[in-house]
Backbone and ligand atoms as CSV (ligand in chain L), in Angstrom:
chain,resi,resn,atom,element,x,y,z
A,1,UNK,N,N,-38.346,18.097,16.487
A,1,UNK,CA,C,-37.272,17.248,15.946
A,1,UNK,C,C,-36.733,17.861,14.655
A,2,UNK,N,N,-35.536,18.135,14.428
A,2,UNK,CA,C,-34.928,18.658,13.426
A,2,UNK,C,C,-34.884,17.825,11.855
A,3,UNK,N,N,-34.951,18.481,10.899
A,3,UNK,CA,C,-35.226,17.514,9.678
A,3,UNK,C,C,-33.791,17.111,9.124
A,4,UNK,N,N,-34.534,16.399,8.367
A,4,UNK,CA,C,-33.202,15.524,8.002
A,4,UNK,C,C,-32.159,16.785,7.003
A,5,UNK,N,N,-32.607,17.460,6.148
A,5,UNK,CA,C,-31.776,18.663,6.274
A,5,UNK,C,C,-30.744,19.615,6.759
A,6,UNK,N,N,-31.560,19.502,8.364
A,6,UNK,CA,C,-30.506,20.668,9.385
A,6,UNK,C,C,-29.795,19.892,9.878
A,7,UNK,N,N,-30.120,17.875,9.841
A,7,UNK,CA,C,-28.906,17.326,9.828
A,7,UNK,C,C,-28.170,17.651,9.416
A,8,UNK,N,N,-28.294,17.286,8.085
A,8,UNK,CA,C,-26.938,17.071,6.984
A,8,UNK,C,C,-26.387,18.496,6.846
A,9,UNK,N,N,-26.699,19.595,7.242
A,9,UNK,CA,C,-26.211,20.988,7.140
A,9,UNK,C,C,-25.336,21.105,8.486
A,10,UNK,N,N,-25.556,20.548,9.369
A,10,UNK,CA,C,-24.631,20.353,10.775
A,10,UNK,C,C,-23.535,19.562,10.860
A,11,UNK,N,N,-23.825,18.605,9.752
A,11,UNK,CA,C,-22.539,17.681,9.336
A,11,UNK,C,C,-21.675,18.275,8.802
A,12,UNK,N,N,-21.931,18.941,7.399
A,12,UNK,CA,C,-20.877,19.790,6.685
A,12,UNK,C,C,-20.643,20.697,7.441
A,13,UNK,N,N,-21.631,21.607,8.503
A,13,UNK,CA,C,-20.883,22.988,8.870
A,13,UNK,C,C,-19.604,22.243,9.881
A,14,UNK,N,N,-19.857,21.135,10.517
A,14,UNK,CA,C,-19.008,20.385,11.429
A,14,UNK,C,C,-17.742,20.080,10.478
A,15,UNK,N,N,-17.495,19.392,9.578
A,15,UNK,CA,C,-16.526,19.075,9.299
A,15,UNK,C,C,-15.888,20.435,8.384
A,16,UNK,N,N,-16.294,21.415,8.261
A,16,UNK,CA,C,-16.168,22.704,7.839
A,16,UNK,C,C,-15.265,23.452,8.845
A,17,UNK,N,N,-16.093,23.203,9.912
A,17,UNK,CA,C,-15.155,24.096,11.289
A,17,UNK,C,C,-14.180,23.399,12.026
A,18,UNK,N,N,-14.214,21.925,11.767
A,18,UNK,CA,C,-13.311,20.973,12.552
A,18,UNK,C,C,-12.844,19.939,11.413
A,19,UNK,N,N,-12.076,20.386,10.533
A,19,UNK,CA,C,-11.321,19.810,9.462
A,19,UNK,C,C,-10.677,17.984,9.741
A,20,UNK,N,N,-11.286,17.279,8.950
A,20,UNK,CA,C,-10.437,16.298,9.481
A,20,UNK,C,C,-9.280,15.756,8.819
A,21,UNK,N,N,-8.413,15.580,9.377
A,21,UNK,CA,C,-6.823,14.686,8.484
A,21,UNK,C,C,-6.469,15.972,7.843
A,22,UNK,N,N,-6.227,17.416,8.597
A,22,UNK,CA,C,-5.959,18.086,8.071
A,22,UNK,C,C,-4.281,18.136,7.889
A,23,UNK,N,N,-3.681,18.606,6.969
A,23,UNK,CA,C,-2.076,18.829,7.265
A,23,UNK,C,C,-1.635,18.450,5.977
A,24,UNK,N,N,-0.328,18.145,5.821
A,24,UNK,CA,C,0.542,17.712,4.714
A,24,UNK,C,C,1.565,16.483,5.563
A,25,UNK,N,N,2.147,15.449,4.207
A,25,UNK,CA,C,2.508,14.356,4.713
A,25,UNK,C,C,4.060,14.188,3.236
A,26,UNK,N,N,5.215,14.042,3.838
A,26,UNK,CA,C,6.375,14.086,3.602
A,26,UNK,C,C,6.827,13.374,2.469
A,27,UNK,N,N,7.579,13.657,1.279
A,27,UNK,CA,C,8.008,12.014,0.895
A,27,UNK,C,C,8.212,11.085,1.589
A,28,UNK,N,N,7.776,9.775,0.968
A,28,UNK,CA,C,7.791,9.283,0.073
A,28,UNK,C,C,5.984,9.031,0.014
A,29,UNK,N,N,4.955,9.929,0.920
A,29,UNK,CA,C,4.080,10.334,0.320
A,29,UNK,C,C,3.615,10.895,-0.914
A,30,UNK,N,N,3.097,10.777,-1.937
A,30,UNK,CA,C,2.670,11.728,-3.362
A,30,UNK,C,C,1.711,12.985,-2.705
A,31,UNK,N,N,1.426,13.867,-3.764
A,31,UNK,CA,C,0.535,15.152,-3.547
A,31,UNK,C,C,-0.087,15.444,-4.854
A,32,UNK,N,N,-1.012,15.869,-4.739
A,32,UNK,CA,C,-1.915,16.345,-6.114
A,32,UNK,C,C,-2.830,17.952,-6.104
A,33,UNK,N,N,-2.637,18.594,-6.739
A,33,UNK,CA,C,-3.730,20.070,-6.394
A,33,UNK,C,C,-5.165,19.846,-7.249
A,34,UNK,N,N,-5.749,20.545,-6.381
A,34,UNK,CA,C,-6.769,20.681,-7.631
A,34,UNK,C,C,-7.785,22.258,-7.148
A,35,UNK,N,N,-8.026,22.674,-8.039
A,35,UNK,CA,C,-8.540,24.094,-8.320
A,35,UNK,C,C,-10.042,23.702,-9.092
A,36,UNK,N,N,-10.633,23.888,-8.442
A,36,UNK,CA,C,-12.280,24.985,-8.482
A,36,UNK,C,C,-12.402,26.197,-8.768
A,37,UNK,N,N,-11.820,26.444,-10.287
A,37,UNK,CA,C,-11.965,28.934,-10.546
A,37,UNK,C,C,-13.334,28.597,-10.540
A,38,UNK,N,N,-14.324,28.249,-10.850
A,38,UNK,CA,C,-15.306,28.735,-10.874
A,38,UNK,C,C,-15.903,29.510,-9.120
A,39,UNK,N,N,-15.331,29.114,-8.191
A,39,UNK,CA,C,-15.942,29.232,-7.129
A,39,UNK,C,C,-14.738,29.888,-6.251
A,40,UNK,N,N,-13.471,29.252,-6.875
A,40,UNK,CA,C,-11.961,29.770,-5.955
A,40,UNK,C,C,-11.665,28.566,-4.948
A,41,UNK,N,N,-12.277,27.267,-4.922
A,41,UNK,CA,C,-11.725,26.632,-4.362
A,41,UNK,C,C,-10.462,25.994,-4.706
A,42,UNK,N,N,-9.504,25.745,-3.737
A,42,UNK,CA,C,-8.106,25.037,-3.650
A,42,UNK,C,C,-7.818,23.594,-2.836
A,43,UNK,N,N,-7.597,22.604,-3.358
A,43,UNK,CA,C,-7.386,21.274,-2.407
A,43,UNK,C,C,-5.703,20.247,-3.023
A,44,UNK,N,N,-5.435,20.693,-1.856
A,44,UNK,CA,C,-3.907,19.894,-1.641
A,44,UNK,C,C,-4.118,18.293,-1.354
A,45,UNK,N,N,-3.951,17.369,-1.843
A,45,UNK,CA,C,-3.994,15.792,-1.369
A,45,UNK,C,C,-2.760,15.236,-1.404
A,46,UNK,N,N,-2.712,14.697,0.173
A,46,UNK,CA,C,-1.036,13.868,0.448
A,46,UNK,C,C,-1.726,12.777,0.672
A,47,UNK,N,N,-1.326,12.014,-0.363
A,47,UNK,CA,C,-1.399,10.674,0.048
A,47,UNK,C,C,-0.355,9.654,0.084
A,48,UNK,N,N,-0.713,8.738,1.138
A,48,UNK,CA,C,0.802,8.096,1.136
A,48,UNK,C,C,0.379,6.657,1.014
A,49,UNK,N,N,0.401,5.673,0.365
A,49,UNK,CA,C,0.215,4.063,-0.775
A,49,UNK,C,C,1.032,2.925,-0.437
A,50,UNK,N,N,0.554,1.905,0.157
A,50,UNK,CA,C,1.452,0.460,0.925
A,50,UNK,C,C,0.753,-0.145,0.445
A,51,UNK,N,N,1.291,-1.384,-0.304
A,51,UNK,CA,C,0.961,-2.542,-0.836
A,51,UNK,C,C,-0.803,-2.264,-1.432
A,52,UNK,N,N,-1.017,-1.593,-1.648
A,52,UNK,CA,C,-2.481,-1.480,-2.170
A,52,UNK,C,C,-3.375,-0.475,-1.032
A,53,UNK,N,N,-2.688,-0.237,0.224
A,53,UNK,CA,C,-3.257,0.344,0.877
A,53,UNK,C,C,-3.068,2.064,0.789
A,54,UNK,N,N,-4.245,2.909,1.132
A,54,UNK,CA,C,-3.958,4.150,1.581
A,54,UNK,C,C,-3.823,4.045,3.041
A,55,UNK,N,N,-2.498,4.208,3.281
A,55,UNK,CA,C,-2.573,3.914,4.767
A,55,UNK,C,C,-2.495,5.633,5.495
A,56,UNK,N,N,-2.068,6.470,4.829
A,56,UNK,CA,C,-2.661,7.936,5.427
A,56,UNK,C,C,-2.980,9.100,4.394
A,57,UNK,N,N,-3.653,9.624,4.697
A,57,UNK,CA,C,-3.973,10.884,3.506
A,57,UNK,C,C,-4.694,12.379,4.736
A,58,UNK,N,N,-4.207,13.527,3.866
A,58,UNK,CA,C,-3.686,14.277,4.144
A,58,UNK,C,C,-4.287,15.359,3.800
A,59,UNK,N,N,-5.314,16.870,3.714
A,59,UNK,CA,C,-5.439,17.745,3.145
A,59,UNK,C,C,-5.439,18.993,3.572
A,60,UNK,N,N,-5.060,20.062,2.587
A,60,UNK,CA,C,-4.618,21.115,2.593
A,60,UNK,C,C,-5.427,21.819,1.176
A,61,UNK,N,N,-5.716,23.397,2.014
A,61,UNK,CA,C,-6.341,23.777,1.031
A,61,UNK,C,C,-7.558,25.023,1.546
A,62,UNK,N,N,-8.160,25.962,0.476
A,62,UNK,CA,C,-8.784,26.927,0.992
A,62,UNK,C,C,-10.277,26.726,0.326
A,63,UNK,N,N,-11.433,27.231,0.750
A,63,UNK,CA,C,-12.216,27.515,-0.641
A,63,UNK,C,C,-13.852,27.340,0.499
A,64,UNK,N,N,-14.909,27.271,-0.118
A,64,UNK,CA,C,-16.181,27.202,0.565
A,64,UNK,C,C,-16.414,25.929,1.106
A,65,UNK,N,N,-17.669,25.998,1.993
A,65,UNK,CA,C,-17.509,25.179,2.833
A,65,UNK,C,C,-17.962,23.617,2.378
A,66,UNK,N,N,-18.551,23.170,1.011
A,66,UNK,CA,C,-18.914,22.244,0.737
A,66,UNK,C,C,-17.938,21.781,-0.105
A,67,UNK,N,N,-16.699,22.762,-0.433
A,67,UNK,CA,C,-15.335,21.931,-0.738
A,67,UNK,C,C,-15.060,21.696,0.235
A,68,UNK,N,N,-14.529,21.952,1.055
A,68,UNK,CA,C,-13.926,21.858,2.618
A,68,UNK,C,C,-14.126,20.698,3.214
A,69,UNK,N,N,-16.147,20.568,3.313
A,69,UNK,CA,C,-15.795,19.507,4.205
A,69,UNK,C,C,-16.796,18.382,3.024
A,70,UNK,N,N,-16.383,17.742,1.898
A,70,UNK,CA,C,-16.730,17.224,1.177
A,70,UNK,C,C,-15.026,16.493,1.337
A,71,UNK,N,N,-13.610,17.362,1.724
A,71,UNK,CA,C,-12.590,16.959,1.461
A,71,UNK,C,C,-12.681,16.216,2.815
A,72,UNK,N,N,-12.736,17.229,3.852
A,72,UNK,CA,C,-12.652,16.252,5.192
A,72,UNK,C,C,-13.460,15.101,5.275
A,73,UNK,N,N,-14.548,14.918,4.844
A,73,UNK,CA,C,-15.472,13.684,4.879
A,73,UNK,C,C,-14.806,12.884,4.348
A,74,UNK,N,N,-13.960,12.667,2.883
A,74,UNK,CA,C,-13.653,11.989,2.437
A,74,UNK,C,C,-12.342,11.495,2.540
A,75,UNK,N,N,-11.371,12.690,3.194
A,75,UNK,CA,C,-10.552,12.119,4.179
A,75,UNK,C,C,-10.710,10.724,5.226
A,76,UNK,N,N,-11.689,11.465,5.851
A,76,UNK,CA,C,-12.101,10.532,6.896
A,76,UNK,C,C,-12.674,8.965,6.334
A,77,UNK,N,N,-13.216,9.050,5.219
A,77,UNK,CA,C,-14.316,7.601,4.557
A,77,UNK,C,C,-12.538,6.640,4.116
A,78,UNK,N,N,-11.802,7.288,3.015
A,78,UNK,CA,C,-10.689,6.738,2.248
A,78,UNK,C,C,-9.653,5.936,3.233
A,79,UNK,N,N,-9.576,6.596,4.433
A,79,UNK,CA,C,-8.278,6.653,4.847
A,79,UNK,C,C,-8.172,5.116,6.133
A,80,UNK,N,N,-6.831,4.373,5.494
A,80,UNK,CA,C,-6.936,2.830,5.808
A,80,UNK,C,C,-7.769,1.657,4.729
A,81,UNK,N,N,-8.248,2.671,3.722
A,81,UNK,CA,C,-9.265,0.951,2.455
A,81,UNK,C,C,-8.017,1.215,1.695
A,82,UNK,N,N,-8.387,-0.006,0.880
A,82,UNK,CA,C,-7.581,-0.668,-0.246
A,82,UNK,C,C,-8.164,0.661,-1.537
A,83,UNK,N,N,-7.533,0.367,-2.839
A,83,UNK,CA,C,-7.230,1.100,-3.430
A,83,UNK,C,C,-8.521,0.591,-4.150
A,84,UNK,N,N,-8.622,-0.966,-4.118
A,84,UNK,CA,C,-10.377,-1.069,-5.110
A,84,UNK,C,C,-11.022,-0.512,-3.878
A,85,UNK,N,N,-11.330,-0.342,-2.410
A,85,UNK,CA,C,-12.839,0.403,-1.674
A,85,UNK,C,C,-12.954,1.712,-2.448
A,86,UNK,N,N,-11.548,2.564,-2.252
A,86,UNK,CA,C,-11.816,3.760,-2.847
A,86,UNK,C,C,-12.347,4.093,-3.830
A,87,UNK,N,N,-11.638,3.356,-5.019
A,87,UNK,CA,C,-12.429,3.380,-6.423
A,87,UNK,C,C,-13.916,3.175,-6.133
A,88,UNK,N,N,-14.414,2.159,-5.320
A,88,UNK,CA,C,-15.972,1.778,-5.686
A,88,UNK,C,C,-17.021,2.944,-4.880
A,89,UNK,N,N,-16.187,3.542,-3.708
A,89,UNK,CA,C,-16.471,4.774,-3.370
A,89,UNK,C,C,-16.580,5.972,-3.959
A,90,UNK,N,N,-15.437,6.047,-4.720
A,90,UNK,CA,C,-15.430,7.184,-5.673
A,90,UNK,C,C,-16.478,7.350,-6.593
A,91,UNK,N,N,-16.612,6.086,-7.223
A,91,UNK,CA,C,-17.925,5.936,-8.373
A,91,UNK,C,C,-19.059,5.864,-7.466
A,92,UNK,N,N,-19.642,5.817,-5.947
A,92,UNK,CA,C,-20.642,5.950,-5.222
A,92,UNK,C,C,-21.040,7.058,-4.893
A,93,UNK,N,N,-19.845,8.131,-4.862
A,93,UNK,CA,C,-20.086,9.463,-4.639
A,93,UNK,C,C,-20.469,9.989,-6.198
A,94,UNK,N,N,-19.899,9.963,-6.794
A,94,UNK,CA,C,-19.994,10.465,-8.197
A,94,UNK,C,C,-21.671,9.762,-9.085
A,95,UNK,N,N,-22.042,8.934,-8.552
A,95,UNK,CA,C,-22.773,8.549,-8.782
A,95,UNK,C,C,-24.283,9.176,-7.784
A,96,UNK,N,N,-23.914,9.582,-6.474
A,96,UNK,CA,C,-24.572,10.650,-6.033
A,96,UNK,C,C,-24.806,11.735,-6.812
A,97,UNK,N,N,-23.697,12.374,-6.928
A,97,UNK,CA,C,-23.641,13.614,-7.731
A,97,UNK,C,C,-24.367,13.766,-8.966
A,98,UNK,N,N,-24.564,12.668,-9.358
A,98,UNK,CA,C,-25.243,12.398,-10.868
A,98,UNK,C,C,-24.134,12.844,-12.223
A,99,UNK,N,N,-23.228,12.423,-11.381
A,99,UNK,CA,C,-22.228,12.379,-12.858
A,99,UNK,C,C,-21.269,11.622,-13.242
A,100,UNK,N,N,-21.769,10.432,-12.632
A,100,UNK,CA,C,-21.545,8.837,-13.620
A,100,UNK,C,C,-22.687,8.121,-13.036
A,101,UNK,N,N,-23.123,7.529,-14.177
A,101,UNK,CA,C,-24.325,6.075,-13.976
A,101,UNK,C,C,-24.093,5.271,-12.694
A,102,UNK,N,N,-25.106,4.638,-12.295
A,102,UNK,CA,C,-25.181,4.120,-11.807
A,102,UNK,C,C,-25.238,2.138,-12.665
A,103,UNK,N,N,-24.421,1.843,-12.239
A,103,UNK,CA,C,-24.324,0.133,-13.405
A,103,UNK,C,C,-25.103,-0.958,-12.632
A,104,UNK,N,N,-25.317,-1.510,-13.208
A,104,UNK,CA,C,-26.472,-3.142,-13.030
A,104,UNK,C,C,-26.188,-3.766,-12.289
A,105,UNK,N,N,-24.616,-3.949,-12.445
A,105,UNK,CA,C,-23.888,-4.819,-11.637
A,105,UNK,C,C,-23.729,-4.846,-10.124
A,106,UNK,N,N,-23.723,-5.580,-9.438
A,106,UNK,CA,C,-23.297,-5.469,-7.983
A,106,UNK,C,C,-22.102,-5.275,-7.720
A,107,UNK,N,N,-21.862,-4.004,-6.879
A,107,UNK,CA,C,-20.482,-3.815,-6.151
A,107,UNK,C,C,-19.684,-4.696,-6.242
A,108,UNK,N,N,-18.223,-4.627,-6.250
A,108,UNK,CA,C,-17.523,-5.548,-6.174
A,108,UNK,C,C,-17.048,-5.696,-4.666
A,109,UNK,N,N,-17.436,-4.503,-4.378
A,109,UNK,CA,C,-16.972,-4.388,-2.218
A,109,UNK,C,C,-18.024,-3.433,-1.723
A,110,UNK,N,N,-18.058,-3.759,-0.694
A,110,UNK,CA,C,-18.929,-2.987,0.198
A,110,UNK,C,C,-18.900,-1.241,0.546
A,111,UNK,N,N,-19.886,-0.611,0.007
A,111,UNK,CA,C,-19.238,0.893,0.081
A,111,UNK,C,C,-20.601,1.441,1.317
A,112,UNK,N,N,-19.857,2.092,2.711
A,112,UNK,CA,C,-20.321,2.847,3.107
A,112,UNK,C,C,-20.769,4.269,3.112
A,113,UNK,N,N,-21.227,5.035,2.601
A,113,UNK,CA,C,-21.039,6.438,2.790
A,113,UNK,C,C,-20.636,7.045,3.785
A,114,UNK,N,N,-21.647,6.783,5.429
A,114,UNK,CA,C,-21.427,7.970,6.366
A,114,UNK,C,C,-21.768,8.816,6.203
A,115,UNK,N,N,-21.044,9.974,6.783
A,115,UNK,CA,C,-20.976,11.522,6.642
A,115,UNK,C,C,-21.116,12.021,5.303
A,116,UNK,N,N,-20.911,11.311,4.175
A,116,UNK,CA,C,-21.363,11.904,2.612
A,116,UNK,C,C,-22.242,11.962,2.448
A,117,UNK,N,N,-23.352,11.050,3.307
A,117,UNK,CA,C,-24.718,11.116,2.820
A,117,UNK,C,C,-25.327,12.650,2.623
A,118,UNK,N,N,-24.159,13.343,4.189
A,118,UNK,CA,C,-25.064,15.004,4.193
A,118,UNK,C,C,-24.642,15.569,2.963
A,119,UNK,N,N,-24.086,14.945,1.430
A,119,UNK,CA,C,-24.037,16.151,0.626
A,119,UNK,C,C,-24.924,16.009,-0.433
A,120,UNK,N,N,-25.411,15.247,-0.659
A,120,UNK,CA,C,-26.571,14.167,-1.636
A,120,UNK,C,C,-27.523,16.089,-1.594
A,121,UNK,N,N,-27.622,16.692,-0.867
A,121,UNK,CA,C,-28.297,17.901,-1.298
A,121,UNK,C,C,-28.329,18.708,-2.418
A,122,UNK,N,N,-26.319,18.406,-2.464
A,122,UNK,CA,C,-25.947,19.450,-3.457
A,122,UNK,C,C,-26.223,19.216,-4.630
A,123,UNK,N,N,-26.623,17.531,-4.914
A,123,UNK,CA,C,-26.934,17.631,-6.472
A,123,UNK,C,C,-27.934,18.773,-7.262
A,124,UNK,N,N,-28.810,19.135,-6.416
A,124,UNK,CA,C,-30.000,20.293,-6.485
A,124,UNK,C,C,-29.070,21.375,-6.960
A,125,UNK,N,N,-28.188,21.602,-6.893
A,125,UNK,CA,C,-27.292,22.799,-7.145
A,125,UNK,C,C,-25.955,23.177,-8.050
A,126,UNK,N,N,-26.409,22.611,-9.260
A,126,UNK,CA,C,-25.086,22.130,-10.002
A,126,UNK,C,C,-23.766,23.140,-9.725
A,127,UNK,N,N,-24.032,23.758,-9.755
A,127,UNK,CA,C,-22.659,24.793,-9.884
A,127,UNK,C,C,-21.931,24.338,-8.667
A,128,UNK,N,N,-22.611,23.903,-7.414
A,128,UNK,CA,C,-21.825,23.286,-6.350
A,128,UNK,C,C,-21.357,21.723,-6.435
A,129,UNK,N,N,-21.723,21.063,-7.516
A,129,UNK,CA,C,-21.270,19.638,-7.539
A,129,UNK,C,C,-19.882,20.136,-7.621
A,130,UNK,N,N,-19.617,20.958,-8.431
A,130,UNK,CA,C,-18.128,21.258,-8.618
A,130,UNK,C,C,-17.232,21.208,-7.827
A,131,UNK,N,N,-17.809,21.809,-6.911
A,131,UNK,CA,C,-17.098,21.892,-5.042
A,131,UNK,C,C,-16.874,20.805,-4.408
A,132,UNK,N,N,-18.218,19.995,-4.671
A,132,UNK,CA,C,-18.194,18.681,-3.431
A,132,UNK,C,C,-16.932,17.555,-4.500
A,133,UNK,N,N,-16.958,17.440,-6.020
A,133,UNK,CA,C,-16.293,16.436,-6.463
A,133,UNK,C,C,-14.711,17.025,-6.566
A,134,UNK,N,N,-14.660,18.143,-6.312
A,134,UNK,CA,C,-13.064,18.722,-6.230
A,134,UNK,C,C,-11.965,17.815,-5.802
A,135,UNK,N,N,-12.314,17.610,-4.680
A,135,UNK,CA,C,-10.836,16.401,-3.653
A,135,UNK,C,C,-11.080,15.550,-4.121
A,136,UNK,N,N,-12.338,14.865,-4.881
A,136,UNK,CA,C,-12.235,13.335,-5.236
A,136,UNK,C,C,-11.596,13.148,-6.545
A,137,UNK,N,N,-11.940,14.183,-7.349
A,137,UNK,CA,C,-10.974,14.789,-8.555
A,137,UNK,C,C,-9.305,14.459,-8.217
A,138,UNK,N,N,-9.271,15.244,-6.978
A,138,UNK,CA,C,-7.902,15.174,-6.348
A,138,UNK,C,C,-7.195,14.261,-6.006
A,139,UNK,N,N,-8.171,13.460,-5.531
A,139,UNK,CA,C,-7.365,12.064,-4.922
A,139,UNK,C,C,-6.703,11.282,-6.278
A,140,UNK,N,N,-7.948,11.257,-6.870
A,140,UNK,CA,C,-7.974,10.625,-7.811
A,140,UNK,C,C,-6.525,10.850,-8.601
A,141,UNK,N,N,-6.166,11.598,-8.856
A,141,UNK,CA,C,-4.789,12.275,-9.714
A,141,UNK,C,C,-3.968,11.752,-8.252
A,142,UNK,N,N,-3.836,12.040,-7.008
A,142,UNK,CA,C,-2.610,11.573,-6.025
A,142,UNK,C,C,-2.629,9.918,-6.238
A,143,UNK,N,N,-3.631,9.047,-6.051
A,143,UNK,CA,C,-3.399,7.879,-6.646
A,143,UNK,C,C,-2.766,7.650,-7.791
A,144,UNK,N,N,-3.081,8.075,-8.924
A,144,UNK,CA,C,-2.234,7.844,-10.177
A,144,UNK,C,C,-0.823,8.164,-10.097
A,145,UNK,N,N,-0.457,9.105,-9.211
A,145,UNK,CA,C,0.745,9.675,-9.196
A,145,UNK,C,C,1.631,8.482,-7.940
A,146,UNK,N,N,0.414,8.065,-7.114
A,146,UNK,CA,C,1.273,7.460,-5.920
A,146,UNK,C,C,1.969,5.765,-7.032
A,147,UNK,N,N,1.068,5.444,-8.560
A,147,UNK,CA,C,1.000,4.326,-8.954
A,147,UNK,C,C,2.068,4.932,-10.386
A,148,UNK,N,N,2.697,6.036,-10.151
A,148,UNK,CA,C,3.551,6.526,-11.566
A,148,UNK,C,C,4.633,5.758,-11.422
L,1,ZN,ZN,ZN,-16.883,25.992,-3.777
């Protein structure tokens, strides 16, 4: 039986080789870049914002494979929640990563991970947190921009 490891390494190489919500998305969609020099990663985010909803999002972009599919995972988790799931997601991942606290308080909404769980590895590897929080970096700036 395979360990929980060569799971989570089959997840990322999967969403690595089979990109999800890959592409770009038109006005009156927003877009945001974001750059990783330390490593050379690149991530494009189209997101497009209805009444509080992300109702599609979008990525584009080059770089290693735990940017890649850290973006597609999170493609896939964001896309259709309200603008508070994301936020409480965002601080769930980042809070994986170990680079924001974890608070006392109870969620204000229900956050699934999924497929993120396979990156909970990388905290072991700082120089790669960089990679996995890249697109969430990203989104993060296409929201502000979808709310300019
Ligand atoms: Zn990288």
């Amino acid at each position: 039986m395979p360990g929980l490891e060569d799971l989570y390494r089959e997840i990322i190489l999967d969403h690595y080789r089979t990109p999800r919500n890959r592409g770009e998305l038109a006005p009156p969609a927003v877009m945001a870049e974001g750059h990783n020099p330390l490593c050379g990663d690149e991530i494009t985010i189209y997101a497009q914002v209805e009444n509080g909803v992300l109702v599609d999002v979008k990525v584009s972009g080059q770089g290693c494979s735990i940017s890649q599919s850290s973006a597609s995972m999170m493609s896939q988790a964001v896309k259709g929640k309200s603008l508070a799931e994301i936020q409480a997601l965002i601080h769930r991942f980042k809070v994986m990563m170990s680079i924001e606290e974890d608070s006392d308080e109870a969620p204000a909404v229900e956050v699934k991970m999924g497929d993120l769980e396979a990156l909970q590895g990388v905290v072991k590897f700082p120089v790669r947190i960089k990679c996995a929080i890249l697109s969430w970096n990203t989104l993060l700036q296409a929201l502000e921009n979808a709310s300019a």
